[in-house]
Biotite code that builds the C-alpha atoms (Angstrom):
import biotite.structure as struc

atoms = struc.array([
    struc.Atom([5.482, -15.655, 9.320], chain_id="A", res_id=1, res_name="UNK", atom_name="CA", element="C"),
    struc.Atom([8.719, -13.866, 7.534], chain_id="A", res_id=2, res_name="UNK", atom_name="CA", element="C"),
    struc.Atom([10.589, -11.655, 8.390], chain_id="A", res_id=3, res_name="UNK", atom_name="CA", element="C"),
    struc.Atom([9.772, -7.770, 9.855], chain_id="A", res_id=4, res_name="UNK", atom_name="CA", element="C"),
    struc.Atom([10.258, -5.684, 6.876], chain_id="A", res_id=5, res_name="UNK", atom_name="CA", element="C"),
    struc.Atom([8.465, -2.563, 8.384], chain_id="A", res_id=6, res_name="UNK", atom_name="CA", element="C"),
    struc.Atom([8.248, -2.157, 12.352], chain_id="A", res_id=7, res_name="UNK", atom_name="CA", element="C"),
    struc.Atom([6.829, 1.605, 13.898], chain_id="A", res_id=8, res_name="UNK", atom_name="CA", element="C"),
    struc.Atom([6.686, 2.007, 17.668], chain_id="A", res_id=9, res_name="UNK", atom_name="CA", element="C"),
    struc.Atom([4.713, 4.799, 18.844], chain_id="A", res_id=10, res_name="UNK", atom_name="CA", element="C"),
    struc.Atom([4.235, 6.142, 15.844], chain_id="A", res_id=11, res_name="UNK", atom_name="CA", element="C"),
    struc.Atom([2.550, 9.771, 16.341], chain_id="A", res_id=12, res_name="UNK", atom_name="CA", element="C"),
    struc.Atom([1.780, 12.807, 12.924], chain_id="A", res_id=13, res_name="UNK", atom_name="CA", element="C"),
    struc.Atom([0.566, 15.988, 13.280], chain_id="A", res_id=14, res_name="UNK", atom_name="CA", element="C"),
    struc.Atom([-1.167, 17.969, 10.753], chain_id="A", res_id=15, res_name="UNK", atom_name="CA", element="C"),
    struc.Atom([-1.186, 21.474, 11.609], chain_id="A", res_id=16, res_name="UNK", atom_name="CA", element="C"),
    struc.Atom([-2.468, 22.046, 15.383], chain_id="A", res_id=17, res_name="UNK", atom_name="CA", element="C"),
    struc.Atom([-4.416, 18.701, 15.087], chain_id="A", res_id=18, res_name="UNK", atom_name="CA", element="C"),
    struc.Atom([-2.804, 15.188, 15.670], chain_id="A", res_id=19, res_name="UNK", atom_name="CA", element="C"),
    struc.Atom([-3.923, 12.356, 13.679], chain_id="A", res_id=20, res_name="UNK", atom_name="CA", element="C"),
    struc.Atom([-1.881, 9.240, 14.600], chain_id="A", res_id=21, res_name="UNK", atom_name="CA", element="C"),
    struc.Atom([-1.779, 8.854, 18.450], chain_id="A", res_id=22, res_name="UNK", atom_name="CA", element="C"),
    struc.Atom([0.829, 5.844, 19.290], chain_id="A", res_id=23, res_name="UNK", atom_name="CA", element="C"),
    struc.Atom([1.052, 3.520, 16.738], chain_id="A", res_id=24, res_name="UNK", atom_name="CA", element="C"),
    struc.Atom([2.983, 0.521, 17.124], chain_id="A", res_id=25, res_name="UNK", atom_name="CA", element="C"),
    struc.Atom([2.361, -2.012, 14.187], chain_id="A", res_id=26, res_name="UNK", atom_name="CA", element="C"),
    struc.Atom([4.457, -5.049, 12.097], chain_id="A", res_id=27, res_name="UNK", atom_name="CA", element="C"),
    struc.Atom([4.888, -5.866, 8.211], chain_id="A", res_id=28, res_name="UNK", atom_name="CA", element="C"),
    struc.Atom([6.550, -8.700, 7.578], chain_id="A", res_id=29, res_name="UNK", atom_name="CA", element="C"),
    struc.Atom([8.065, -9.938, 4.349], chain_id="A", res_id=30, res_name="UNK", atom_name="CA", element="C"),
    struc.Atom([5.087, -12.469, 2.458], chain_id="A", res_id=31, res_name="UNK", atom_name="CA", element="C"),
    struc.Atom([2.345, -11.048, 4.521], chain_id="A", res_id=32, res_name="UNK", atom_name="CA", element="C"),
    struc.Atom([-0.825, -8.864, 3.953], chain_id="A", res_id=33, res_name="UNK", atom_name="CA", element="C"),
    struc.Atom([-0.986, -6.566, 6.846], chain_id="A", res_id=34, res_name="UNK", atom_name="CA", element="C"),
    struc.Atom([-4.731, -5.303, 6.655], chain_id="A", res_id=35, res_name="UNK", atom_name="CA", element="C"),
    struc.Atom([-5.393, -1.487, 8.505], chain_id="A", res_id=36, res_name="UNK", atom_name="CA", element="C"),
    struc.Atom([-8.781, -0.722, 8.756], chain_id="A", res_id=37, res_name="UNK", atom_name="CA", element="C"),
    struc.Atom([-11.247, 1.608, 10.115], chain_id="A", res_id=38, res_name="UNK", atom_name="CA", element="C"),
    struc.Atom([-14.542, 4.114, 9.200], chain_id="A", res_id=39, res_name="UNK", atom_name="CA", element="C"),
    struc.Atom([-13.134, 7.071, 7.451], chain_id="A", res_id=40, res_name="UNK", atom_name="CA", element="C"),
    struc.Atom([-10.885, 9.769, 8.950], chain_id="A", res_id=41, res_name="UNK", atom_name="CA", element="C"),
    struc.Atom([-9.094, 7.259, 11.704], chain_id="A", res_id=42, res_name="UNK", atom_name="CA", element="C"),
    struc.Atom([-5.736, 7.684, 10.165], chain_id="A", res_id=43, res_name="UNK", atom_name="CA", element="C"),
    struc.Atom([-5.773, 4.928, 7.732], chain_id="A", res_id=44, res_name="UNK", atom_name="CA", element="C"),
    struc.Atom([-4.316, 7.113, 4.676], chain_id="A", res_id=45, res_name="UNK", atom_name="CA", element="C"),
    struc.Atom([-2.102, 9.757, 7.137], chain_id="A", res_id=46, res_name="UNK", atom_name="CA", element="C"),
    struc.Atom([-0.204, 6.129, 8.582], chain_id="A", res_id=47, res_name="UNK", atom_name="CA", element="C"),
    struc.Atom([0.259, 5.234, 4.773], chain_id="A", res_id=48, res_name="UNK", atom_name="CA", element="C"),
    struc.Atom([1.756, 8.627, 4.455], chain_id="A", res_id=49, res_name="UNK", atom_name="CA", element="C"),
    struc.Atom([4.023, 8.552, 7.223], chain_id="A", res_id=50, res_name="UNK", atom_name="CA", element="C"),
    struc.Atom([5.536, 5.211, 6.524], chain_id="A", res_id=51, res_name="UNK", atom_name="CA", element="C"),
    struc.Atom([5.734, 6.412, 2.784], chain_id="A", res_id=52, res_name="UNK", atom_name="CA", element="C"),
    struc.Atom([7.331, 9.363, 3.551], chain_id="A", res_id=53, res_name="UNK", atom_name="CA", element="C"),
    struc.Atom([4.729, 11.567, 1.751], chain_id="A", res_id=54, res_name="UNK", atom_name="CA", element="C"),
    struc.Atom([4.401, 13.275, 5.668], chain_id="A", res_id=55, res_name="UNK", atom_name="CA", element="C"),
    struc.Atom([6.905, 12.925, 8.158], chain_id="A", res_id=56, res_name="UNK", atom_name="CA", element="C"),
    struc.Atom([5.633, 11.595, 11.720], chain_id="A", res_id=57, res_name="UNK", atom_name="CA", element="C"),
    struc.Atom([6.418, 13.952, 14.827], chain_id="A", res_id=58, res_name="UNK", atom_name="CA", element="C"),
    struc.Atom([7.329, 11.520, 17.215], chain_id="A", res_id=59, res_name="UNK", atom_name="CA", element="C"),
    struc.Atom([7.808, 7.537, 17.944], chain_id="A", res_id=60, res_name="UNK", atom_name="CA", element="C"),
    struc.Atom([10.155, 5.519, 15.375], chain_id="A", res_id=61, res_name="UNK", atom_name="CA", element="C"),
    struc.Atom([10.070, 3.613, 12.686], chain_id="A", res_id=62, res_name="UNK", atom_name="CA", element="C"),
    struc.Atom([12.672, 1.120, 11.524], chain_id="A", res_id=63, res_name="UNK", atom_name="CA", element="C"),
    struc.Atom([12.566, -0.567, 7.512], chain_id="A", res_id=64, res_name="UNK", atom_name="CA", element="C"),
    struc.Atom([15.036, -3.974, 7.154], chain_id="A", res_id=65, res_name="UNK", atom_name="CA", element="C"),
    struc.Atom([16.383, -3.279, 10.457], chain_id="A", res_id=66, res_name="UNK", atom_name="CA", element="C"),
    struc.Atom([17.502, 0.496, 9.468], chain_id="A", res_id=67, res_name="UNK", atom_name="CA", element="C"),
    struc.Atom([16.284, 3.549, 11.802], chain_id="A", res_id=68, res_name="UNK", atom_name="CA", element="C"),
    struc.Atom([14.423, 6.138, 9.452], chain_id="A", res_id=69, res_name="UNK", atom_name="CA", element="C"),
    struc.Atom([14.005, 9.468, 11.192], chain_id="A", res_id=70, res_name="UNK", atom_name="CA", element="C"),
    struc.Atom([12.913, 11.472, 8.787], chain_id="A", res_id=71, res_name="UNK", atom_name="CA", element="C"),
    struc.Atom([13.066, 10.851, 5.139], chain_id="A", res_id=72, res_name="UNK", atom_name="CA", element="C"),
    struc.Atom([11.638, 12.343, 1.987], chain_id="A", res_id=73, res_name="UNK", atom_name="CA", element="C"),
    struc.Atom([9.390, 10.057, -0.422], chain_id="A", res_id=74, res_name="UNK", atom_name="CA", element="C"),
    struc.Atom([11.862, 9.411, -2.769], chain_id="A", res_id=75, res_name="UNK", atom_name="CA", element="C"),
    struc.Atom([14.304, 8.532, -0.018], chain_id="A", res_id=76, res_name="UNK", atom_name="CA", element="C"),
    struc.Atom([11.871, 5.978, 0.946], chain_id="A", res_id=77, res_name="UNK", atom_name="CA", element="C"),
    struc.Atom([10.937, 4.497, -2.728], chain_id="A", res_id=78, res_name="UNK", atom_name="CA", element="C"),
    struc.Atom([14.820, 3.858, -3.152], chain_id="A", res_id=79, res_name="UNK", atom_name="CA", element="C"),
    struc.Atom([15.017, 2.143, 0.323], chain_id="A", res_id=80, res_name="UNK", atom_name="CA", element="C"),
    struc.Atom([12.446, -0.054, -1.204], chain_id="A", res_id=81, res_name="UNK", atom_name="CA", element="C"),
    struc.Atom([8.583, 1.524, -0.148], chain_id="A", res_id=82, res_name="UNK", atom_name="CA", element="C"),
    struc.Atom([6.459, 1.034, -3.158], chain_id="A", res_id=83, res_name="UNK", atom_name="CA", element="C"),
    struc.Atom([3.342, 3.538, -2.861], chain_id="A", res_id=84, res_name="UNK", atom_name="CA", element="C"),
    struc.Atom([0.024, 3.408, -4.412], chain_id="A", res_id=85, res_name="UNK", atom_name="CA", element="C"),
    struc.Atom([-1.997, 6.026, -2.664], chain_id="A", res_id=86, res_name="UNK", atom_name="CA", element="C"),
    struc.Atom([-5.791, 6.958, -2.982], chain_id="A", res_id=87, res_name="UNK", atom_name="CA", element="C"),
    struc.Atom([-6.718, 8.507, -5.830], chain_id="A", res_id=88, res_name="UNK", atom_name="CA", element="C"),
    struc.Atom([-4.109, 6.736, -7.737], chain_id="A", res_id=89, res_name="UNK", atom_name="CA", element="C"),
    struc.Atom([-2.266, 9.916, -9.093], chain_id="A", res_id=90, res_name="UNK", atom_name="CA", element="C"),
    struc.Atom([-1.941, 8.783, -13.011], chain_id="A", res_id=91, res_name="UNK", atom_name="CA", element="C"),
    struc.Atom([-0.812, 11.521, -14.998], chain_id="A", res_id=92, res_name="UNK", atom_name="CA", element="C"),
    struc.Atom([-3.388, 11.524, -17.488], chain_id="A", res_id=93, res_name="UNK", atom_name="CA", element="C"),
    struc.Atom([-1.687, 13.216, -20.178], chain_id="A", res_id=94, res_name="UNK", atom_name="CA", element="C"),
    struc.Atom([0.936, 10.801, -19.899], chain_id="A", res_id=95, res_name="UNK", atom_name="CA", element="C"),
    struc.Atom([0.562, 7.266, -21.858], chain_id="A", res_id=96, res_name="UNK", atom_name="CA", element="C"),
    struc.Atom([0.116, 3.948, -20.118], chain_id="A", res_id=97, res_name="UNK", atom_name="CA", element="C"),
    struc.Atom([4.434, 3.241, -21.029], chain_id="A", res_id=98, res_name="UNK", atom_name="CA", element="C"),
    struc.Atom([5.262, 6.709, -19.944], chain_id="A", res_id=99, res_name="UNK", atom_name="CA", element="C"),
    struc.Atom([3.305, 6.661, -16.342], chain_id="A", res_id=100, res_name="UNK", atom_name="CA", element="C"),
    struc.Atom([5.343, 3.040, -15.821], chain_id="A", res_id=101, res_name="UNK", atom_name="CA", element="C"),
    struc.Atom([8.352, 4.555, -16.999], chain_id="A", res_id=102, res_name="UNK", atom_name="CA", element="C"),
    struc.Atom([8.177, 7.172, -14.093], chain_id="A", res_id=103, res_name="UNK", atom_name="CA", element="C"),
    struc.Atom([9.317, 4.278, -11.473], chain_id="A", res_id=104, res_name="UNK", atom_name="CA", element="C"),
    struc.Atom([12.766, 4.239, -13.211], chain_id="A", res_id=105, res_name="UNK", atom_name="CA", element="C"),
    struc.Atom([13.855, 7.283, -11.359], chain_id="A", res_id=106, res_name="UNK", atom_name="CA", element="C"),
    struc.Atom([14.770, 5.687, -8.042], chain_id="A", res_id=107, res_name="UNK", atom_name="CA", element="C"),
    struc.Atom([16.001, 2.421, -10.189], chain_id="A", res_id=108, res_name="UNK", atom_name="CA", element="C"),
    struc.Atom([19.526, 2.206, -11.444], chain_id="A", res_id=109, res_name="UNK", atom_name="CA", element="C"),
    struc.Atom([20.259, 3.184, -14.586], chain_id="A", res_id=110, res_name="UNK", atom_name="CA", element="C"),
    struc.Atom([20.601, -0.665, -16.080], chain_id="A", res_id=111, res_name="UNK", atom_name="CA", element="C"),
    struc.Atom([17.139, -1.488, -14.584], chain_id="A", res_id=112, res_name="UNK", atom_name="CA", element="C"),
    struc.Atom([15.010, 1.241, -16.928], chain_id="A", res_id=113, res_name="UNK", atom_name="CA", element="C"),
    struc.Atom([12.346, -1.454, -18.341], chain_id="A", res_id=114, res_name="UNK", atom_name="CA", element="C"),
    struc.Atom([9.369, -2.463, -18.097], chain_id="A", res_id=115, res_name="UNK", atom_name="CA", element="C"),
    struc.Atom([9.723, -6.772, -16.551], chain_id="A", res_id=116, res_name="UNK", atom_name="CA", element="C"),
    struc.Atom([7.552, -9.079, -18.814], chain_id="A", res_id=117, res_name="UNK", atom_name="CA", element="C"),
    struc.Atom([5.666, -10.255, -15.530], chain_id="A", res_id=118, res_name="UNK", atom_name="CA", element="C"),
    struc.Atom([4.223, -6.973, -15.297], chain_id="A", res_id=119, res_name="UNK", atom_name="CA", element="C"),
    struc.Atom([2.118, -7.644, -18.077], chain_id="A", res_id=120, res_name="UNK", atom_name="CA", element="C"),
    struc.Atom([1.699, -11.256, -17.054], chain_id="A", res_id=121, res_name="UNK", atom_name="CA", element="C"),
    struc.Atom([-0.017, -9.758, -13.960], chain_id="A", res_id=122, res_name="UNK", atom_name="CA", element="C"),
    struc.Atom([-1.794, -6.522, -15.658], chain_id="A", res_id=123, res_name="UNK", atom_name="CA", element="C"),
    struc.Atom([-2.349, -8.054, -19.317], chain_id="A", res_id=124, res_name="UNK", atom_name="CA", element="C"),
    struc.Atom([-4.527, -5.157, -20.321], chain_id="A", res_id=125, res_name="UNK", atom_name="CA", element="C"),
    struc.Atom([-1.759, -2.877, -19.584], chain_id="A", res_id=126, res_name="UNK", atom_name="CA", element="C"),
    struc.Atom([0.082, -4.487, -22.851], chain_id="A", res_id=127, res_name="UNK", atom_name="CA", element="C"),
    struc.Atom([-2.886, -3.513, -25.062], chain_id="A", res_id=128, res_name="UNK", atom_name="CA", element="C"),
    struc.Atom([-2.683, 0.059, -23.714], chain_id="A", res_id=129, res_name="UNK", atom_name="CA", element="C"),
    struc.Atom([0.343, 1.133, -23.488], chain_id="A", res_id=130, res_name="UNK", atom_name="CA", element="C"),
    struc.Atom([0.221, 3.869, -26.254], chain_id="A", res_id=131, res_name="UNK", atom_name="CA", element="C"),
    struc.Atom([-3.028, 5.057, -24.631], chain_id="A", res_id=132, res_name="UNK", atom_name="CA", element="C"),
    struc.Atom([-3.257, 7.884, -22.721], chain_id="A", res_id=133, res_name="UNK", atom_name="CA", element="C"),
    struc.Atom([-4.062, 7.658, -18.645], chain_id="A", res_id=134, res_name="UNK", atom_name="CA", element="C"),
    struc.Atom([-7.041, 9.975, -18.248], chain_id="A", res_id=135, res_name="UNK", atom_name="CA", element="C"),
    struc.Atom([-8.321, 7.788, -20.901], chain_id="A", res_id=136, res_name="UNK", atom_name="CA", element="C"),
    struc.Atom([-8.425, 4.587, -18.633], chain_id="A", res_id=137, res_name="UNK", atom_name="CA", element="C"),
    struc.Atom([-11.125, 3.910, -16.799], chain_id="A", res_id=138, res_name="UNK", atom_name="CA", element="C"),
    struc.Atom([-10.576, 3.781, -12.573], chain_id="A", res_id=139, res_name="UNK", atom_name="CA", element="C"),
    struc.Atom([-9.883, -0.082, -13.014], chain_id="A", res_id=140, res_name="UNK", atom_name="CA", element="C"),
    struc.Atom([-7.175, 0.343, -15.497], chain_id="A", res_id=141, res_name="UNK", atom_name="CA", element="C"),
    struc.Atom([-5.659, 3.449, -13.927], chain_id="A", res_id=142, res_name="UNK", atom_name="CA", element="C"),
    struc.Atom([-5.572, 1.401, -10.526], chain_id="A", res_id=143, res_name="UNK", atom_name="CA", element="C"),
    struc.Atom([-3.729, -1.938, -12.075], chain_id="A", res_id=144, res_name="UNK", atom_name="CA", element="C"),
    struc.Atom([-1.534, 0.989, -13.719], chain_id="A", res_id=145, res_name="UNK", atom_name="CA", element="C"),
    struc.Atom([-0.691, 2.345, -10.470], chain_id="A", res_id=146, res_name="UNK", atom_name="CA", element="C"),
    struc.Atom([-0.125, -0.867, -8.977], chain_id="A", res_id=147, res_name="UNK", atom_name="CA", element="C"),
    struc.Atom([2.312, -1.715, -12.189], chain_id="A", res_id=148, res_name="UNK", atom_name="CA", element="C"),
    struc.Atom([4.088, 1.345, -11.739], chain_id="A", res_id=149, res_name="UNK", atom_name="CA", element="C"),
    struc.Atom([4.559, 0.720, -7.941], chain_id="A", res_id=150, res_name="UNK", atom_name="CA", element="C"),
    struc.Atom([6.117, -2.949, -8.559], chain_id="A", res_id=151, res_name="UNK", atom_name="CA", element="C"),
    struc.Atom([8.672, -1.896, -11.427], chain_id="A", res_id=152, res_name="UNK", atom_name="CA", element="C"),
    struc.Atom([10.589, -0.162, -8.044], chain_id="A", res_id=153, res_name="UNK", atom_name="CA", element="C"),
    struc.Atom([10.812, -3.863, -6.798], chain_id="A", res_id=154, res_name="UNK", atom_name="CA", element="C"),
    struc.Atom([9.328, -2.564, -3.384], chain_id="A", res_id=155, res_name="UNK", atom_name="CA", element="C"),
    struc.Atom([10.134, -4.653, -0.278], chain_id="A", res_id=156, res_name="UNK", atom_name="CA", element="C"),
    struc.Atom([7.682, -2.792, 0.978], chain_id="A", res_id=157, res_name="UNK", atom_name="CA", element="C"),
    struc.Atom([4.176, -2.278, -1.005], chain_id="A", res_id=158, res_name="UNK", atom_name="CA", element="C"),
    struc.Atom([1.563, 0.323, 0.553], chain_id="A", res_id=159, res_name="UNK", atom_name="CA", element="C"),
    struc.Atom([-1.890, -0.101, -1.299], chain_id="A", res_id=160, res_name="UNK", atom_name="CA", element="C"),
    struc.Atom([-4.539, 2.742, 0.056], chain_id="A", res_id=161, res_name="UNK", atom_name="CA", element="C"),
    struc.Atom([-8.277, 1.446, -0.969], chain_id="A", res_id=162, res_name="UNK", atom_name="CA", element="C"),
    struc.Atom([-7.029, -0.549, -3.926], chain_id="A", res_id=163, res_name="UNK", atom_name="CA", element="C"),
    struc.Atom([-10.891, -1.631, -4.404], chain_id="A", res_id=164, res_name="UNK", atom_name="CA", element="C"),
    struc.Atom([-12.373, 2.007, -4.292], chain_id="A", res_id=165, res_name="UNK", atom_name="CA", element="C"),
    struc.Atom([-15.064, 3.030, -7.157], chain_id="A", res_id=166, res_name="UNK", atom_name="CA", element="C"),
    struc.Atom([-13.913, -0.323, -9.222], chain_id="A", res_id=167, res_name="UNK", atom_name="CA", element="C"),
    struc.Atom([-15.914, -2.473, -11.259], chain_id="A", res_id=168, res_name="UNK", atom_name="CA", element="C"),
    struc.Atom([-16.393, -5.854, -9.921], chain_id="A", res_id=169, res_name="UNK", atom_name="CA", element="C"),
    struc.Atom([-14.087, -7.785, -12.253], chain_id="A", res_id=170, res_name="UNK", atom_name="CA", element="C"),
    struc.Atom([-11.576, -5.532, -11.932], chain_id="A", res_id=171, res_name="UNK", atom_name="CA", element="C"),
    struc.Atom([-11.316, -6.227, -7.619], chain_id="A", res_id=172, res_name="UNK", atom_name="CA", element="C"),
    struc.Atom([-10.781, -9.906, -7.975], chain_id="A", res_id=173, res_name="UNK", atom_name="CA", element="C"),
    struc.Atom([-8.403, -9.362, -10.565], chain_id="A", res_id=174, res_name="UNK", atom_name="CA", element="C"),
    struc.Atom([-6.612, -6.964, -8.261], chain_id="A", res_id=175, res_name="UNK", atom_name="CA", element="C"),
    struc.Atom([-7.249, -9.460, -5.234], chain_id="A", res_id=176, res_name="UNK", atom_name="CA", element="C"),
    struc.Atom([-5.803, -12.282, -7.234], chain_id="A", res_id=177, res_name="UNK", atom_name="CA", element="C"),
    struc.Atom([-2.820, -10.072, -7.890], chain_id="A", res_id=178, res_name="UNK", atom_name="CA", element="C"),
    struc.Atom([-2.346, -9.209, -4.412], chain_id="A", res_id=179, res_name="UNK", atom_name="CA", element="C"),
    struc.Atom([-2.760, -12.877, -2.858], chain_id="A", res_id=180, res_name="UNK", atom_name="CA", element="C"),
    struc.Atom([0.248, -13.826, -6.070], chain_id="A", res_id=181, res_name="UNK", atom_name="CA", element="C"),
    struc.Atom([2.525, -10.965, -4.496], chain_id="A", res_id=182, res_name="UNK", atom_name="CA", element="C"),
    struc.Atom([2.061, -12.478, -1.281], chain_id="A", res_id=183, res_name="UNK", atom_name="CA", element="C"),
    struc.Atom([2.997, -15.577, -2.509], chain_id="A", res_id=184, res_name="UNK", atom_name="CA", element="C"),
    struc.Atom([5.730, -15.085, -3.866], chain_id="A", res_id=185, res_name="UNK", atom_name="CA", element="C"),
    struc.Atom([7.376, -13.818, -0.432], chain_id="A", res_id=186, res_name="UNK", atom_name="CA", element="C"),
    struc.Atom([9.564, -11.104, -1.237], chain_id="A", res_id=187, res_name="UNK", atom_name="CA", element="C"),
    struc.Atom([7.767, -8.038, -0.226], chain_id="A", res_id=188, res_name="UNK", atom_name="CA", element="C"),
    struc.Atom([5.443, -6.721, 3.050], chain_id="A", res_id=189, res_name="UNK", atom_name="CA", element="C"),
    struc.Atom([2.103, -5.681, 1.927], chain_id="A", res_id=190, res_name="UNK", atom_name="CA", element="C"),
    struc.Atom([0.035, -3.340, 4.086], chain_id="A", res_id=191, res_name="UNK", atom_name="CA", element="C"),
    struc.Atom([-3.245, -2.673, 2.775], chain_id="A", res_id=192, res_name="UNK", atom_name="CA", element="C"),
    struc.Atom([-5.892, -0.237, 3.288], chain_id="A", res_id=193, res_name="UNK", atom_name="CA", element="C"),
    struc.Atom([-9.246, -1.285, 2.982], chain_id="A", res_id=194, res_name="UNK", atom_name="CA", element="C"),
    struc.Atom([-12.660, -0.098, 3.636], chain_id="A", res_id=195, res_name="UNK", atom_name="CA", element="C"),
    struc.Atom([-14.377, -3.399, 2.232], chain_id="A", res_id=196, res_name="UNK", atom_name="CA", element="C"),
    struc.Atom([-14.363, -5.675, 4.804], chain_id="A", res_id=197, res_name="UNK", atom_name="CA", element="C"),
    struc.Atom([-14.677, -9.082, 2.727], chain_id="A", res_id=198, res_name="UNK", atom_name="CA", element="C"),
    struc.Atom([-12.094, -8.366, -0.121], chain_id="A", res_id=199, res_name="UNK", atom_name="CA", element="C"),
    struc.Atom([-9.662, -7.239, 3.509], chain_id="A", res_id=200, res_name="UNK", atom_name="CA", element="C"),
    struc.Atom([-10.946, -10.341, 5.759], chain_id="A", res_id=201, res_name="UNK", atom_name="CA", element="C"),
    struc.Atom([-9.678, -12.704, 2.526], chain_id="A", res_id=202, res_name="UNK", atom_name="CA", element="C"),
    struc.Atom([-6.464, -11.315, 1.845], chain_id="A", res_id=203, res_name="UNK", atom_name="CA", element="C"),
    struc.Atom([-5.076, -10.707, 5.295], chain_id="A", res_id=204, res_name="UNK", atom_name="CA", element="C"),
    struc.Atom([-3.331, -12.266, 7.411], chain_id="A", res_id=205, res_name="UNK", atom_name="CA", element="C"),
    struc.Atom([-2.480, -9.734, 10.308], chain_id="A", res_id=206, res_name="UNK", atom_name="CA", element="C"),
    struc.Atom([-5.058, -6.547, 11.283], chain_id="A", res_id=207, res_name="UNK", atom_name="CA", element="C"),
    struc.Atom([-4.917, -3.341, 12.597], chain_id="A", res_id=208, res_name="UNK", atom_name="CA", element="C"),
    struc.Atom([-8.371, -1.712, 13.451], chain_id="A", res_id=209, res_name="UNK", atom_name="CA", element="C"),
    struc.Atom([-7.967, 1.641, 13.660], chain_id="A", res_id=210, res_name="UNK", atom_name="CA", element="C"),
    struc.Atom([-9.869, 4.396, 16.191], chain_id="A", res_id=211, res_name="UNK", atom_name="CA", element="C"),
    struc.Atom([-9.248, 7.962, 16.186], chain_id="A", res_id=212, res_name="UNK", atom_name="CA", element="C"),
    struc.Atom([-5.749, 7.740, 15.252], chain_id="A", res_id=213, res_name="UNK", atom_name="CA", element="C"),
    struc.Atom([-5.078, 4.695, 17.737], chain_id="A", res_id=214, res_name="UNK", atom_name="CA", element="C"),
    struc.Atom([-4.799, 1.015, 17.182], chain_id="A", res_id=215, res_name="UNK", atom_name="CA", element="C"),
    struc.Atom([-7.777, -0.422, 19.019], chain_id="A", res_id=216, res_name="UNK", atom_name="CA", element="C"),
    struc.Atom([-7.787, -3.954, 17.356], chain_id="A", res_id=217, res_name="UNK", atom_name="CA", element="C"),
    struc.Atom([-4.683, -6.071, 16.723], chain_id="A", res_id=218, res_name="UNK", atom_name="CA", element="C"),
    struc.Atom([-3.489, -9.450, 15.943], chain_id="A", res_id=219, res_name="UNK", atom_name="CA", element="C"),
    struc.Atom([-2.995, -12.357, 13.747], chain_id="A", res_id=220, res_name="UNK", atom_name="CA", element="C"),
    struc.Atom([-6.077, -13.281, 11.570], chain_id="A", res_id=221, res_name="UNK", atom_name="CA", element="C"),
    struc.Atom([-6.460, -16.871, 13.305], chain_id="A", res_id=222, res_name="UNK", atom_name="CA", element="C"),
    struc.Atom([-6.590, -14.959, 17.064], chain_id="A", res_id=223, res_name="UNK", atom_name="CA", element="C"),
    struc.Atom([-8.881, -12.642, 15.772], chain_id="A", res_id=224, res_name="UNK", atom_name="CA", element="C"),
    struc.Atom([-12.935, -12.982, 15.668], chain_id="A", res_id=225, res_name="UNK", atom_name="CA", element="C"),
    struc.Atom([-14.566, -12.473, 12.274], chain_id="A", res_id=226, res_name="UNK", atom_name="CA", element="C"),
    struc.Atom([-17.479, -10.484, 14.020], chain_id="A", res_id=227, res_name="UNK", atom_name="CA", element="C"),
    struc.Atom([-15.264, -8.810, 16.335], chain_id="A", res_id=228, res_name="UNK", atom_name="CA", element="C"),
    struc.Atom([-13.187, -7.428, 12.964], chain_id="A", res_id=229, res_name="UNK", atom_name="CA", element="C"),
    struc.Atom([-16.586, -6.472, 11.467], chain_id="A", res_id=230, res_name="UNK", atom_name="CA", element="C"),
    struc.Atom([-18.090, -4.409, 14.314], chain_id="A", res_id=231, res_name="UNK", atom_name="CA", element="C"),
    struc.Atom([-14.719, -2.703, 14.941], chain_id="A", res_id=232, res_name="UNK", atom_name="CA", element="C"),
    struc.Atom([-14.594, -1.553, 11.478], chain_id="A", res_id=233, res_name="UNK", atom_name="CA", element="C"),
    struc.Atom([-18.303, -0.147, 11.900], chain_id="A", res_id=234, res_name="UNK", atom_name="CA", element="C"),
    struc.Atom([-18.052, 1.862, 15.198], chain_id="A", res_id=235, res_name="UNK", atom_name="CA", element="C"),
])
């Protein structure tokens, strides 16, 4: 177990009149895959959000490395080291492969604007694209593109929301392999959204089940029950 690198207590967002996270109090820590799961509309992608700083949360707190955030913007939280790849991806498909990657360097200082050789050690195909345009990728490419771009801001924190959604086959072990290496290597928290429960069950090691915005389901992977996981996912 590392280090916390992301710790919320209470954790509560409103969107409009309607409150989607009710309470959440949840861990990250540094060379672990923190797995949140749930059926659809829970919270999953709102929590992602919040911790992102995409939406701010209305109430509860959330500290990052030991630091207090209260309310910061996205790009606050990219340069305090939250590397986002949300659903949907959000290529810009005019853009080419280099110039999507390239849009990381703005919360990078100025003597870090390149693209690391392990990137394309991780993401070969990436290499072979690069003067290719986004929109022309298919969803597997545009999601190990997204990923890329993420890990050029050397995130301590990395927030992947359904990496595995409409992707070839292939393409989701390749991802999965990449994920497990990240973990390896220790120097980031990864919390991951996923709605399919095997690629999850394999990669994590702690789990939040999600229900209606609460955390109903918590806990290491080895005090948790396989079935248990399952059928809260399925409620």
């Amino acid at each position: 177990m590392g280090d916390n690198v992301l710790k919320t207590e209470g954790l509560t967002l409103h969107y409009g009149g309607s409150q989607i996270l009710n309470g959440i109090d949840m861990t990250a820590a540094k060379g672990e895959i923190t797995c949140v799961m749930g059926t659809n509309g829970v919270g999953k992608t709102s929590l992602l959000k919040a911790i992102s700083g995409t939406h701010a949360f209305s109430a509860g707190a959330m500290t990052m490395n030991g630091e207090a955030i209260k309310s910061a913007s996205a790009h606050a939280m990219a340069q305090k080291g939250v590397g986002y790849v949300p659903q949907g991806r959000d290529i810009f498909p005019l853009l080419t492969v280099r110039e999507n990657m390239e849009t990381a360097f703005a919360c990078l200082p100025r003597s870090e604007h390149f693209i690391p050789d392990h990137i394309f050690g991780l993401f070969p195909i990436l290499k072979e694209f690069l003067n290719r345009r986004g929109g022309d990728l298919s969803g597997g490419q545009q999601q190990q593109l997204a990923i890329a771009r993420a890990l050029i801001t050397k995130p301590r924190l990395l927030l992947l929301d359904e990496p595995t959604e409409g992707i070839q086959p292939n393409i989701i072990q390749q991802i999965g392999r990449v994920i497990a290496l990240l973990r390896e290597q220790a120097d980031m928290a990864i919390i991951l959204v996923e709605q399919y429960f095997s690629f999850a069950y394999d990669l994590g090691d702690r789990f939040y089940i999600l229900e209606r915005g609460a955390v109903k389901i918590s806990g290491p992977k080895a005090q948790l029950d396989r079935q248990d996981l399952l059928a809260g996912m399925s409620v």
